[in-house]
C-alpha positions as CSV (number, residue, x, y, z in Angstrom):
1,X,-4.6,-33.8,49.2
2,X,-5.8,-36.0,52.0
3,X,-6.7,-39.3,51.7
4,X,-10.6,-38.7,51.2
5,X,-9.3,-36.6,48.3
6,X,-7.1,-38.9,46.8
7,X,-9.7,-41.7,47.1
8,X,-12.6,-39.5,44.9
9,X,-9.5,-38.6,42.6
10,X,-10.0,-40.1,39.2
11,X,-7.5,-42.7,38.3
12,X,-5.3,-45.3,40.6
13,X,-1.9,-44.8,42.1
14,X,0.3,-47.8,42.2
15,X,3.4,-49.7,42.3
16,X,4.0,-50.6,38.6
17,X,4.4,-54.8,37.9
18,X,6.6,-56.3,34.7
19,X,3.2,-56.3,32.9
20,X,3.3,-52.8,32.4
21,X,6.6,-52.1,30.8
22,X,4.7,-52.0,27.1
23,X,2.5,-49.2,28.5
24,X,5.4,-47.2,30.0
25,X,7.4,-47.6,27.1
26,X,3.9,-46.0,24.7
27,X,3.6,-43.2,27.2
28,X,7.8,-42.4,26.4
29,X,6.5,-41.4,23.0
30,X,5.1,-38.4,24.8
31,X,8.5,-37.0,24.9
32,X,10.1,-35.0,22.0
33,X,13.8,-36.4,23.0
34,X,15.9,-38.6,25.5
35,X,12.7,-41.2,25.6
36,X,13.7,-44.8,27.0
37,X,14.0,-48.4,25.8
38,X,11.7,-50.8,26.5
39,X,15.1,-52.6,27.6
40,X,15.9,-49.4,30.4
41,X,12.3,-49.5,31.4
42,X,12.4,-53.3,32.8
43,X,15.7,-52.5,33.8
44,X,14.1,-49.8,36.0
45,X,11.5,-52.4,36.8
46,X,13.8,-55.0,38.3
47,X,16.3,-53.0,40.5
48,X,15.9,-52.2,44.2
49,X,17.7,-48.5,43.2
50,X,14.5,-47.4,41.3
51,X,10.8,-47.2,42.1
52,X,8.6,-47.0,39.2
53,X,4.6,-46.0,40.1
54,X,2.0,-46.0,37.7
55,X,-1.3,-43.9,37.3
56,X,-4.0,-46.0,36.1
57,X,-7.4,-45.4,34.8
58,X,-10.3,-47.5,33.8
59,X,-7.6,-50.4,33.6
60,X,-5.6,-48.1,31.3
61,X,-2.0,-47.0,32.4
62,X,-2.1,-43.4,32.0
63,X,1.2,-42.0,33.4
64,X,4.0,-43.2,35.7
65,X,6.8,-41.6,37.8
66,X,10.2,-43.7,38.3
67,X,12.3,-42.3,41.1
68,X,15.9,-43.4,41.8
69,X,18.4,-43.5,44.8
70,X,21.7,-44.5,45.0
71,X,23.1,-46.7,47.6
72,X,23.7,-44.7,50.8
73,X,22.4,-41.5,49.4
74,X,19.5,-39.3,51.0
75,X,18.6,-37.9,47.9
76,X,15.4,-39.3,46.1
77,X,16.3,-38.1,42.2
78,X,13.0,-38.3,40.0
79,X,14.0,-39.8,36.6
80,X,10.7,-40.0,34.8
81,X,7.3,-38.3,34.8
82,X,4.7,-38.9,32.1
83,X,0.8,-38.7,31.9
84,X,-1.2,-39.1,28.8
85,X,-2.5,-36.3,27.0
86,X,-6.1,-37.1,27.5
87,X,-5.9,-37.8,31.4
88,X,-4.3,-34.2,31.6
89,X,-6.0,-32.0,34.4
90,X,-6.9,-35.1,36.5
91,X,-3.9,-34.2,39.0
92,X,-2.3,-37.5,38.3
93,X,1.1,-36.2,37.8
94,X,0.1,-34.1,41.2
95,X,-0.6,-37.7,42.9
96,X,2.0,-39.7,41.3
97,X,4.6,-37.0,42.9
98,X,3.1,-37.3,46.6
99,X,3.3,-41.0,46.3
100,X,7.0,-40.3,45.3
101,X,7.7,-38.4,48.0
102,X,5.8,-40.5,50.8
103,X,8.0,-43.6,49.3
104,X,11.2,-41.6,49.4
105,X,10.6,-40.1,52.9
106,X,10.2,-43.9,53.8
107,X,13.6,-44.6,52.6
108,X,14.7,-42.1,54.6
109,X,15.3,-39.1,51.5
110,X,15.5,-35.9,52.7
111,X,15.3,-34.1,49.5
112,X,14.1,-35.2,46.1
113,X,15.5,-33.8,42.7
114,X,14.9,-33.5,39.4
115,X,15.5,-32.0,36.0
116,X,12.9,-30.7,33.5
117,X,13.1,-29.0,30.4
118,X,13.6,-25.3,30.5
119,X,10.4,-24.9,28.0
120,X,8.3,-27.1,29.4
121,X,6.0,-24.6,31.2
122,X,3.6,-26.9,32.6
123,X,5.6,-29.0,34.2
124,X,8.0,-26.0,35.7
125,X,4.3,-24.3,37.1
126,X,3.4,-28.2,38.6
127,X,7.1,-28.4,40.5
128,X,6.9,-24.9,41.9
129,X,3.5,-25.1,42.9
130,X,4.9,-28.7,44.8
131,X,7.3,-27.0,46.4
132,X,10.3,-27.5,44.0
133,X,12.8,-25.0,43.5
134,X,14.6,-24.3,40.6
135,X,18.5,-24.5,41.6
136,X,20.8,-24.9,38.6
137,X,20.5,-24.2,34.6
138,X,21.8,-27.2,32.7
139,X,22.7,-25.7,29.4
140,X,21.8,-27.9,26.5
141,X,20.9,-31.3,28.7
142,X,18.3,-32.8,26.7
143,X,18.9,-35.2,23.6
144,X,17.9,-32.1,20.9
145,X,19.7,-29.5,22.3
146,X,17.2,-27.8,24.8
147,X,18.3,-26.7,28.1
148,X,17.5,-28.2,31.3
149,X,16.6,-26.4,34.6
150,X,17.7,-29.0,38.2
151,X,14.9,-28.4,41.2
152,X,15.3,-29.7,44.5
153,X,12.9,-30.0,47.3
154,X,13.3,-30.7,51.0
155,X,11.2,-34.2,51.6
156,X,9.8,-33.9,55.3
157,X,10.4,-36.9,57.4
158,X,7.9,-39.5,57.5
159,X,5.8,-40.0,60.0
């Protein structure tokens, strides 16, 4: 998307601020299992390893991405995706992952990671049309029971 694009986009991409833990934490009931506390959420909001952005429209958050990276890896590992079931289709998740990717690629990440459920179709066709390959099968990984799939995608360098 170039920047044109991403400007007539619908919706806001930015860093999220300790205001919005209450509206991360109602997008986690989205979720059917392993959702976070509101206590994990500022956690996520306070330390340098994580990155938390936020998708915002009409002054609403509507979805956020956190992305992690440990101390002296080159791996960017996304934790957390979520949009809102009514600003579905608007390519937020699309642009919260390229704002991911641009921030990693910053820090120096050479690949980003992730896991996702295995029946989450939606999600699985978004990665692989991103570029994300599914690598590993992660029998019974999620909270309920329901296996997990690990992608991985080489991050380019920034510019």
């Amino acid at each position: 998307m170039t920047a044109n694009a991403a400007e007539k986009a619908p919706g806001l991409i930015r860093r999220a601020r300790p205001a919005d833990a209450a509206a991360i934490l109602a997008l986690e009931a989205i979720f059917p299992s392993d959702r976070m506390t509101i206590r994990s959420i500022r956690r996520f909001l306070r330390v340098p390893s994580a990155n938390v952005w936020i998708a915002e429209r009409d002054g609403t958050v509507v979805g956020n991405l956190i992305w992690l990276r440990r101390a002296g890896s080159r791996a960017a590992r996304i934790y957390s995706v979520v949009v809102a079931p009514e600003a579905r289709g608007l390519k937020l998740a699309q642009r919260l992952i390229a704002a991911m990717e641009s921030d990693a690629a910053n820090a120096d990440c050479t690949t980003a990671t992730l896991e996702v459920r295995a029946d989450n179709a939606a999600a699985r066709a978004l990665y692989a049309r991103l570029g994300y390959a599914e690598t590993r099968t992660l029998p019974g990984y999620y909270d309920d029971g329901a296996d997990g799939l690990r992608l991985e995608k080489a991050l380019l360098p920034a510019r």
